[in-house]
VOKE-777624 format. One record per residue: residue number from 0; x, y, z of N, C-alpha, C in turn; residue in one letter. Coordinates in steps of 0.2 Angstrom, whole numbers. Example, Ala and Ser with C-alpha at 12.3 -4.5 7.8 and 13.67 -1.06 7.14 Angstrom:
{seq 0 n.u 66 n.v -28 n.w 39 ca.u 62 ca.v -22 ca.w 39 c.u 66 c.v -16 c.w 39 type A} .
{seq 1 n.u 64 n.v -11 n.w 35 ca.u 68 ca.v -5 ca.w 36 c.u 64 c.v 0 c.w 39 type S} .
***
This chain:
{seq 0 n.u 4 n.v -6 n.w 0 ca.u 0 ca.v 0 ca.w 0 c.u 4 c.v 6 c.w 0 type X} .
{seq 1 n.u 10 n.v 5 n.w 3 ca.u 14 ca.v 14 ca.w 2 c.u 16 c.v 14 c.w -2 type X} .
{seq 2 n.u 19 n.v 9 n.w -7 ca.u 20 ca.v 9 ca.w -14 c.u 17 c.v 10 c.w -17 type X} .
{seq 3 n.u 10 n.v 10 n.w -17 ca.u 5 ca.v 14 ca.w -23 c.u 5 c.v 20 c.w -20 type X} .
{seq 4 n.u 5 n.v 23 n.w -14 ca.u 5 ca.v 29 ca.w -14 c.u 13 c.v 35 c.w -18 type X} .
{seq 5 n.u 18 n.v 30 n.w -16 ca.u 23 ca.v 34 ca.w -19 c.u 24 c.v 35 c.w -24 type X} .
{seq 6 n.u 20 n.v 31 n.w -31 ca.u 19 ca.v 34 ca.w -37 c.u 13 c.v 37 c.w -41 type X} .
{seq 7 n.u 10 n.v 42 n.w -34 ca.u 6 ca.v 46 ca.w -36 c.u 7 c.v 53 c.w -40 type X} .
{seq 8 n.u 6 n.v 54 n.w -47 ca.u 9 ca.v 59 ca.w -49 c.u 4 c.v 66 c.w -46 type X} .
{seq 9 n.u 9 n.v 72 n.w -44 ca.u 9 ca.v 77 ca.w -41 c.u 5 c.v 80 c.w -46 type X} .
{seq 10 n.u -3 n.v 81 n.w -44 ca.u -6 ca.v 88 ca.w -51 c.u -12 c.v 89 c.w -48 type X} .
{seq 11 n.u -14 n.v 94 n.w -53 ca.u -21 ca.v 99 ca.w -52 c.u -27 c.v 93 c.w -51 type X} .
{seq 12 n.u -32 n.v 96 n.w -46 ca.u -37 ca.v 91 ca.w -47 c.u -43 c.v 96 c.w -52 type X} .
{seq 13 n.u -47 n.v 92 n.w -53 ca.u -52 ca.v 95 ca.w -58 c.u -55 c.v 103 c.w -55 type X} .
{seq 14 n.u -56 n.v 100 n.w -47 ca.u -61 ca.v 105 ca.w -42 c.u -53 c.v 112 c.w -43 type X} .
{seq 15 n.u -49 n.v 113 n.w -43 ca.u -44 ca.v 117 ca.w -42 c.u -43 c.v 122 c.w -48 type X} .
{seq 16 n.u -44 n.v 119 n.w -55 ca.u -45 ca.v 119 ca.w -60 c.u -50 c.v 123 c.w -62 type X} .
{seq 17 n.u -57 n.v 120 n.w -61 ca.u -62 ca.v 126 ca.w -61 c.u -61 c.v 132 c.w -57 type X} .
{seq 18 n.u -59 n.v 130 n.w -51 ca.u -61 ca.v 138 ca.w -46 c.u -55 c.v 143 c.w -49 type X} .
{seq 19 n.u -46 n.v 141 n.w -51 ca.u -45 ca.v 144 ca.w -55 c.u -48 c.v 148 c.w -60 type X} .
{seq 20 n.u -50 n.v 143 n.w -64 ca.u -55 ca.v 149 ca.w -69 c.u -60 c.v 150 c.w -71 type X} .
{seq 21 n.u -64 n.v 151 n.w -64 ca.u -71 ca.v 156 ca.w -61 c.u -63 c.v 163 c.w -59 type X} .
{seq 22 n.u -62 n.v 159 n.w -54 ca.u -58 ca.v 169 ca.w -53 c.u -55 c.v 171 c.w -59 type X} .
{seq 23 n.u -51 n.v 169 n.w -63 ca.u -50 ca.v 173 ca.w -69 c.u -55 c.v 175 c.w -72 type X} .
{seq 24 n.u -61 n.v 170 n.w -75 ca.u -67 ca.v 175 ca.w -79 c.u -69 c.v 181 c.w -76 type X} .
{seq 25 n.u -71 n.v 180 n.w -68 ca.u -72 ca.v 184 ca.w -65 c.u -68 c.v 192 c.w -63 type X} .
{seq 26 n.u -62 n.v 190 n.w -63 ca.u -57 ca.v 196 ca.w -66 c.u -56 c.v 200 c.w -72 type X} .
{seq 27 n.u -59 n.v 196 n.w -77 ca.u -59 ca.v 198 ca.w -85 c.u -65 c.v 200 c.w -85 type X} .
{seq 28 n.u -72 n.v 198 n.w -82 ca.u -77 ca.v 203 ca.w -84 c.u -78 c.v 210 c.w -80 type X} .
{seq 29 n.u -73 n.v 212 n.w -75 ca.u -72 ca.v 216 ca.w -73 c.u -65 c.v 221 c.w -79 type X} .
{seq 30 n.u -61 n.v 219 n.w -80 ca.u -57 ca.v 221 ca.w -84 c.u -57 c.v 221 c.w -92 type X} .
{seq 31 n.u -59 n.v 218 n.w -92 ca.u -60 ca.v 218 ca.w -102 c.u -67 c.v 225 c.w -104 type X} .
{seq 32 n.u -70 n.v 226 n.w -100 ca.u -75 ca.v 233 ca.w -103 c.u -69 c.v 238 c.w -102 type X} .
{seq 33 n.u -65 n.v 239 n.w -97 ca.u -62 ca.v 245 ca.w -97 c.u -57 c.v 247 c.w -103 type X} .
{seq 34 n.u -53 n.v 239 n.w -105 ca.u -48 ca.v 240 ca.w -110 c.u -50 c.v 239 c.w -116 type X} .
{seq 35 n.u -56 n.v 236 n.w -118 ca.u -60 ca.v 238 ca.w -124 c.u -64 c.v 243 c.w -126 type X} .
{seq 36 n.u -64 n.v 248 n.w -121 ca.u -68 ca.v 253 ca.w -123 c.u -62 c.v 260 c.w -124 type X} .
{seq 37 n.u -56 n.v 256 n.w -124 ca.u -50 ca.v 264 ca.w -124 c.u -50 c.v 266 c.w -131 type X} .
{seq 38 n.u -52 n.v 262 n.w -137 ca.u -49 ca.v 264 ca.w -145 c.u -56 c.v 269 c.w -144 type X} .
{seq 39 n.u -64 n.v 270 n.w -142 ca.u -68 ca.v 274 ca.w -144 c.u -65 c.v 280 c.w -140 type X} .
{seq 40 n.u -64 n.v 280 n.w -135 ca.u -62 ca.v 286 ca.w -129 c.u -54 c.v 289 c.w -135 type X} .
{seq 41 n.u -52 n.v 285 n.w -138 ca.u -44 ca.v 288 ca.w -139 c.u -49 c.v 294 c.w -145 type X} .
{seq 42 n.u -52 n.v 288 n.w -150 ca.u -56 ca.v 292 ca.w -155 c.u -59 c.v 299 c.w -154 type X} .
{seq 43 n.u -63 n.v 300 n.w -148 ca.u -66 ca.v 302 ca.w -146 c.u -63 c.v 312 c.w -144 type X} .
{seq 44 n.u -59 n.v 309 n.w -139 ca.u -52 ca.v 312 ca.w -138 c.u -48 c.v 315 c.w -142 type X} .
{seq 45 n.u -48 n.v 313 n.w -151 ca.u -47 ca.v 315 ca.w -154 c.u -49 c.v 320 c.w -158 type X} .
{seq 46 n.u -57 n.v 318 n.w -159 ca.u -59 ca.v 324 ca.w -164 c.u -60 c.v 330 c.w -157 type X} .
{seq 47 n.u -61 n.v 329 n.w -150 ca.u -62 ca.v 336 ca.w -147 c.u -55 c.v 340 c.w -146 type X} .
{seq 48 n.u -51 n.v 337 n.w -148 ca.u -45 ca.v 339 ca.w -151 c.u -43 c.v 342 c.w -156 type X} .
{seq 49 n.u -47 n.v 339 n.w -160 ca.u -46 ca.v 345 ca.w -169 c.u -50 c.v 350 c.w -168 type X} .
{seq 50 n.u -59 n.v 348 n.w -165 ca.u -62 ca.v 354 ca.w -165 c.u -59 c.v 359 c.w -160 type X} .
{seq 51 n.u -55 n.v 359 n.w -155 ca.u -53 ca.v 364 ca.w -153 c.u -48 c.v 368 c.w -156 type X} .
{seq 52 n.u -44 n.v 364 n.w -160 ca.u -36 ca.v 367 ca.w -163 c.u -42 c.v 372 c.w -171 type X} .
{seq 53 n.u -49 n.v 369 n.w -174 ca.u -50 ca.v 369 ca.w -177 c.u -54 c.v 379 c.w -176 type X} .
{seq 54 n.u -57 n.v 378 n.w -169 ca.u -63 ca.v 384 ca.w -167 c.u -57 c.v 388 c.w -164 type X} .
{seq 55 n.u -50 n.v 387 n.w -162 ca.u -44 ca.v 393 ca.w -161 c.u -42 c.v 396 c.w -169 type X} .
{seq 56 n.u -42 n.v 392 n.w -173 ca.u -41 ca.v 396 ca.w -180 c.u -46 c.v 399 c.w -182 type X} .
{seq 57 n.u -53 n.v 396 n.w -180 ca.u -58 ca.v 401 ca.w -184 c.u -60 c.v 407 c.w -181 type X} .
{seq 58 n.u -55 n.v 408 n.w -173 ca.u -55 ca.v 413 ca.w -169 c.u -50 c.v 418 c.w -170 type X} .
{seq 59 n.u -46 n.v 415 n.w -175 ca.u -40 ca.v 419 ca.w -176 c.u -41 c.v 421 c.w -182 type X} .
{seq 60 n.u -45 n.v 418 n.w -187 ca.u -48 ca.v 421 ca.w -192 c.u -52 c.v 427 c.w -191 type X} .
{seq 61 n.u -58 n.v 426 n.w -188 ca.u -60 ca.v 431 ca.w -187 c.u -59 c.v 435 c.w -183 type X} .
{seq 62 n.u -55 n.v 438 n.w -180 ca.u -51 ca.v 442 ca.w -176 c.u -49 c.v 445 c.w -181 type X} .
{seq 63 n.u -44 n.v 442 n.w -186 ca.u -42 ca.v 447 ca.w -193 c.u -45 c.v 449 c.w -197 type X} .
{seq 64 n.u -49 n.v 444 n.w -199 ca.u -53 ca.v 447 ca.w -204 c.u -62 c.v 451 c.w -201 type X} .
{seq 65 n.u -64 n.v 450 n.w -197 ca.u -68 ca.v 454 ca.w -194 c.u -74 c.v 448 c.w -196 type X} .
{seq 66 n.u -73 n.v 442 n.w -199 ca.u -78 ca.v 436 ca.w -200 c.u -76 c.v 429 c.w -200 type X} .
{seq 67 n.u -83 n.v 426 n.w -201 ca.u -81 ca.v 421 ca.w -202 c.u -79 c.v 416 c.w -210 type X} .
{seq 68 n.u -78 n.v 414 n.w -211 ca.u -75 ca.v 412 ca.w -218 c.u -84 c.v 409 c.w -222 type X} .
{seq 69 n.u -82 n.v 412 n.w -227 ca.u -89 ca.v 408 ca.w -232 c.u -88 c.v 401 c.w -234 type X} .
{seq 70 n.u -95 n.v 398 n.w -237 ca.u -96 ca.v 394 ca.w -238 c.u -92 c.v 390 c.w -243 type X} .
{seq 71 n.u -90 n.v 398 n.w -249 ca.u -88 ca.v 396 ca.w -256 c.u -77 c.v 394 c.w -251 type X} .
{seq 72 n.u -77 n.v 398 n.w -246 ca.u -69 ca.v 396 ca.w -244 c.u -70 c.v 390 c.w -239 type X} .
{seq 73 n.u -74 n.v 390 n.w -233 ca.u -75 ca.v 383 ca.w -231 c.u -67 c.v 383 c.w -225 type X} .
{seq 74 n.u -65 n.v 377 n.w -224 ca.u -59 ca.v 378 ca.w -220 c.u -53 c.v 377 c.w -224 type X} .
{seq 75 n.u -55 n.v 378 n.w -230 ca.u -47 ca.v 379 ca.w -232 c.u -43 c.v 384 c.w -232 type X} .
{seq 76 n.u -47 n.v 389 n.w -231 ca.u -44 ca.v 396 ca.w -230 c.u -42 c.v 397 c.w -222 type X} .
{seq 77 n.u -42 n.v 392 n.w -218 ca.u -36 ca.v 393 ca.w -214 c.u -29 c.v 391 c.w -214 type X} .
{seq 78 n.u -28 n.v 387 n.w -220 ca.u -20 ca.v 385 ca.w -221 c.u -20 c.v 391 c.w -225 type X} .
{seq 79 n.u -11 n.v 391 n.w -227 ca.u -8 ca.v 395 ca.w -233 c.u -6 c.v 390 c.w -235 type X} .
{seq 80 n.u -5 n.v 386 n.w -241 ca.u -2 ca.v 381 ca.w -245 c.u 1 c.v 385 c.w -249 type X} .
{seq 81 n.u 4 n.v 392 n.w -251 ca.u 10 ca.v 395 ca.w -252 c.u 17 c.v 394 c.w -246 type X} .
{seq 82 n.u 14 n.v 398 n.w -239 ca.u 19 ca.v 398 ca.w -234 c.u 14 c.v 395 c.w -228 type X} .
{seq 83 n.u 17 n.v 390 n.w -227 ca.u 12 ca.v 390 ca.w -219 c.u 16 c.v 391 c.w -214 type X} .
{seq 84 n.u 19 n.v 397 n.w -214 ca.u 20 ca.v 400 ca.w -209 c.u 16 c.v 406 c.w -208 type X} .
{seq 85 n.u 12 n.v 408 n.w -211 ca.u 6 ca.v 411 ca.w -211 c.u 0 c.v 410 c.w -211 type X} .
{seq 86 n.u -2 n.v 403 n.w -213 ca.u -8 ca.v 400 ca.w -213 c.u -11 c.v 401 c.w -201 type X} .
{seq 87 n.u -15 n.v 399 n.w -202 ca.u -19 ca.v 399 ca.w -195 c.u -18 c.v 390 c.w -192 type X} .
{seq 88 n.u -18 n.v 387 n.w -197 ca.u -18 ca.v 380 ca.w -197 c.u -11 c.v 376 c.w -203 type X} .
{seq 89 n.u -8 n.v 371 n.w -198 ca.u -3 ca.v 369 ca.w -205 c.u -4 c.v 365 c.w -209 type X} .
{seq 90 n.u -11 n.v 361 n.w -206 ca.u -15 ca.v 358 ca.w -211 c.u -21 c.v 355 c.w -210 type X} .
{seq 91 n.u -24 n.v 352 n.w -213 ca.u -32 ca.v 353 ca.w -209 c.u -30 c.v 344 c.w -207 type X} .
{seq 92 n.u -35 n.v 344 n.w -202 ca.u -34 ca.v 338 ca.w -196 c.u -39 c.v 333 c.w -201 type X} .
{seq 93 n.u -38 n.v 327 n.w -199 ca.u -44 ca.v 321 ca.w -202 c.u -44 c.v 319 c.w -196 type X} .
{seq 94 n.u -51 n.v 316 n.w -196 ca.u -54 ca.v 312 ca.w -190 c.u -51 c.v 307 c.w -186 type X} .
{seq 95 n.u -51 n.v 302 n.w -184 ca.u -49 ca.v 294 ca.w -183 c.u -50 c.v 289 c.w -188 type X} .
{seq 96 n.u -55 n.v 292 n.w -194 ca.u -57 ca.v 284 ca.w -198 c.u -53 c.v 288 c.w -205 type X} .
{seq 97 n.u -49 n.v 295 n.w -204 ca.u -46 ca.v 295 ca.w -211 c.u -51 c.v 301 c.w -217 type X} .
{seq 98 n.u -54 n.v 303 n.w -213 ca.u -60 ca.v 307 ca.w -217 c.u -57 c.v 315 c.w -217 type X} .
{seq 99 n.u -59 n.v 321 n.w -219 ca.u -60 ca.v 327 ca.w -219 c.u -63 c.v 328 c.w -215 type X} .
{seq 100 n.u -64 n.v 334 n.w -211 ca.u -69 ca.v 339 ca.w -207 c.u -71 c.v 341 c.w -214 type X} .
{seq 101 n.u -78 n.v 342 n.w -211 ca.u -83 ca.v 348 ca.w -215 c.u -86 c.v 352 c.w -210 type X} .
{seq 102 n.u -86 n.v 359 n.w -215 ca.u -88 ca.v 365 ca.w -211 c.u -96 c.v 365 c.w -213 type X} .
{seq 103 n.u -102 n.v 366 n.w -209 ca.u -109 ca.v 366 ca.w -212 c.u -109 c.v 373 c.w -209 type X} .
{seq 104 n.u -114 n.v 377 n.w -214 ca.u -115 ca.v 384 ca.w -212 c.u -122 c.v 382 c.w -212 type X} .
{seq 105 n.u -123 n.v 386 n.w -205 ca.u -131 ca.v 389 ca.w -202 c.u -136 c.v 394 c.w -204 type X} .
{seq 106 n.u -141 n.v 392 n.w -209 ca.u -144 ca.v 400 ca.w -211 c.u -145 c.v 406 c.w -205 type X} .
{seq 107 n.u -143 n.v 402 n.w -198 ca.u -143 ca.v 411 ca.w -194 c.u -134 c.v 414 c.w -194 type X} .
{seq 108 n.u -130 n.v 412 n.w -200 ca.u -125 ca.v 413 ca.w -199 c.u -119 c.v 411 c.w -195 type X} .
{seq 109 n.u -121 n.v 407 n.w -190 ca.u -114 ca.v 400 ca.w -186 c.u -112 c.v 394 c.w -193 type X} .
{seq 110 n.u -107 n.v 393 n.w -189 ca.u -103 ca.v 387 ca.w -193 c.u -103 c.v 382 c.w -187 type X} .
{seq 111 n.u -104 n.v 376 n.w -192 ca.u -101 ca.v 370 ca.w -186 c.u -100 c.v 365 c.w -191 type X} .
{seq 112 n.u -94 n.v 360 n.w -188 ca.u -89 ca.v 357 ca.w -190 c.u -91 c.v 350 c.w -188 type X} .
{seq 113 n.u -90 n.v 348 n.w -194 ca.u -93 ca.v 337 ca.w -193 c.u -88 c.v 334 c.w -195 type X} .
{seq 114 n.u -90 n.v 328 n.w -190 ca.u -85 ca.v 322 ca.w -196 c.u -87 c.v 316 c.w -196 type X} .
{seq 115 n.u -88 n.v 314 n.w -203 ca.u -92 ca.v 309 ca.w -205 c.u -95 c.v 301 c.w -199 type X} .
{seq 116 n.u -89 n.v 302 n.w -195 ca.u -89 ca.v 297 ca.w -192 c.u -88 c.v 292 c.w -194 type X} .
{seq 117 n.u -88 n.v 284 n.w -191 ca.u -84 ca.v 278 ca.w -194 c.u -91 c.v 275 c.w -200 type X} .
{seq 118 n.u -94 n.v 277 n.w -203 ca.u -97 ca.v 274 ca.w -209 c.u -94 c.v 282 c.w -215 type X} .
{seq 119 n.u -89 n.v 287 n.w -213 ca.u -88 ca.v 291 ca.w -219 c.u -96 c.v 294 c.w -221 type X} .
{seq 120 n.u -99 n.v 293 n.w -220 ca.u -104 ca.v 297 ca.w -223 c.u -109 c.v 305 c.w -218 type X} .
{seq 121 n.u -109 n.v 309 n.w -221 ca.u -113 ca.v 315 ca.w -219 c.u -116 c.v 313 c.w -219 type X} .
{seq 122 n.u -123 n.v 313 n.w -214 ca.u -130 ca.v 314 ca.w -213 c.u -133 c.v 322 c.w -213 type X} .
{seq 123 n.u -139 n.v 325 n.w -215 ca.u -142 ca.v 330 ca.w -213 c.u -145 c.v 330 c.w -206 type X} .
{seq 124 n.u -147 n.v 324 n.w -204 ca.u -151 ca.v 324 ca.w -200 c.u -145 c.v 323 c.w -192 type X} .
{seq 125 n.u -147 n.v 325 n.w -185 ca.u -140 ca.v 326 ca.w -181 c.u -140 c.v 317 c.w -176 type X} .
{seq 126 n.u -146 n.v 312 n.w -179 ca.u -146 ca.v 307 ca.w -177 c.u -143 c.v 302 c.w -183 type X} .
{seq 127 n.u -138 n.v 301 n.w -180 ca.u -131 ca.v 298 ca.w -182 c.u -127 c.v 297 c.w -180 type X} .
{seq 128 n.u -121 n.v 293 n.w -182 ca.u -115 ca.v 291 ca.w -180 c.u -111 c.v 298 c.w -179 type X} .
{seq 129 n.u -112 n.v 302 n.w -184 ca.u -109 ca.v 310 ca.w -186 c.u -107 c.v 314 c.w -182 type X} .
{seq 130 n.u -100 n.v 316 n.w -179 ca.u -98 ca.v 318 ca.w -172 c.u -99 c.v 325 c.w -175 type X} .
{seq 131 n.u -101 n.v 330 n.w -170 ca.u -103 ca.v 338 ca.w -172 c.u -100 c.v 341 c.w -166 type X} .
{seq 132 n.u -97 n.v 348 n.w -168 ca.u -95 ca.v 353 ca.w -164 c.u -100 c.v 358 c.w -161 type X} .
{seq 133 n.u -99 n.v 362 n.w -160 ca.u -103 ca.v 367 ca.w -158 c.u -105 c.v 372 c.w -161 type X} .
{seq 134 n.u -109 n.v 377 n.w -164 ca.u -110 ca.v 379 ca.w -167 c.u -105 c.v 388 c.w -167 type X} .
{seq 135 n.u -101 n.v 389 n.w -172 ca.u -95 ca.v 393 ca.w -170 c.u -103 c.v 402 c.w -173 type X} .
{seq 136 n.u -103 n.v 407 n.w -170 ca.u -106 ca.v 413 ca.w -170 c.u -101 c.v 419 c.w -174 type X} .
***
């Protein structure tokens, strides 16, 4: 009888096994919504990013010029693509999915600034994917 105990191999029983990994699941359902929610939050972070570097230019614009830019200029007329050492902007920012900002004009005469969002498409309507700034006066 000692003899069969002395070639018992040493290892996990089944019970040790499970309880194992309940605590780990348990730890990942805690952890896994945090670290997959950071590419929306980095994205996110980003365009309130552009729209700020975007609405200091259009404040720098109109400080000089006494307005805000037209429809027919849009945000190109904040770079200079002659010198951008002069422009307001050294180049116009793209979103996180790789699109352009666009400038939409307000018939009360405000600007606000969109970006298509991850399906690339404007919408008219403001229920959408479509991330929108504030409306610039």
């Amino acid at each position: 009888m000692d003899r069969s105990l002395s070639y018992r191999a040493n290892a996990f029983t089944l019970i040790e096994i499970l309880v194992a990994l309940t605590i780990i699941g348990v730890l990942l359902s805690f952890v896994a919504p945090m670290v997959l929610s950071r590419p929306d939050q980095a994205r996110n972070l980003k365009i309130e990013n552009d729209f700020s570097a975007l609405e200091t230019a259009l404040n720098l614009f109109r400080l000089d010029t006494g307005r805000l830019p037209t429809s027919d200029e849009g945000l190109q007329i904040l770079i200079n693509e002659d010198d951008s050492s002069t422009g307001y902007l050294s180049g116009l920012p793209k979103d996180p999915w790789g699109n352009a900002y666009k400038a939409f004009f307000k018939p009360s005469g405000g600007l606000q600034i969109k970006s298509a969002g991850p399906d690339g498409l404007f919408n008219e309507t403001d229920e959408n994917d479509d991330k929108i700034s504030k409306v610039f006066k």
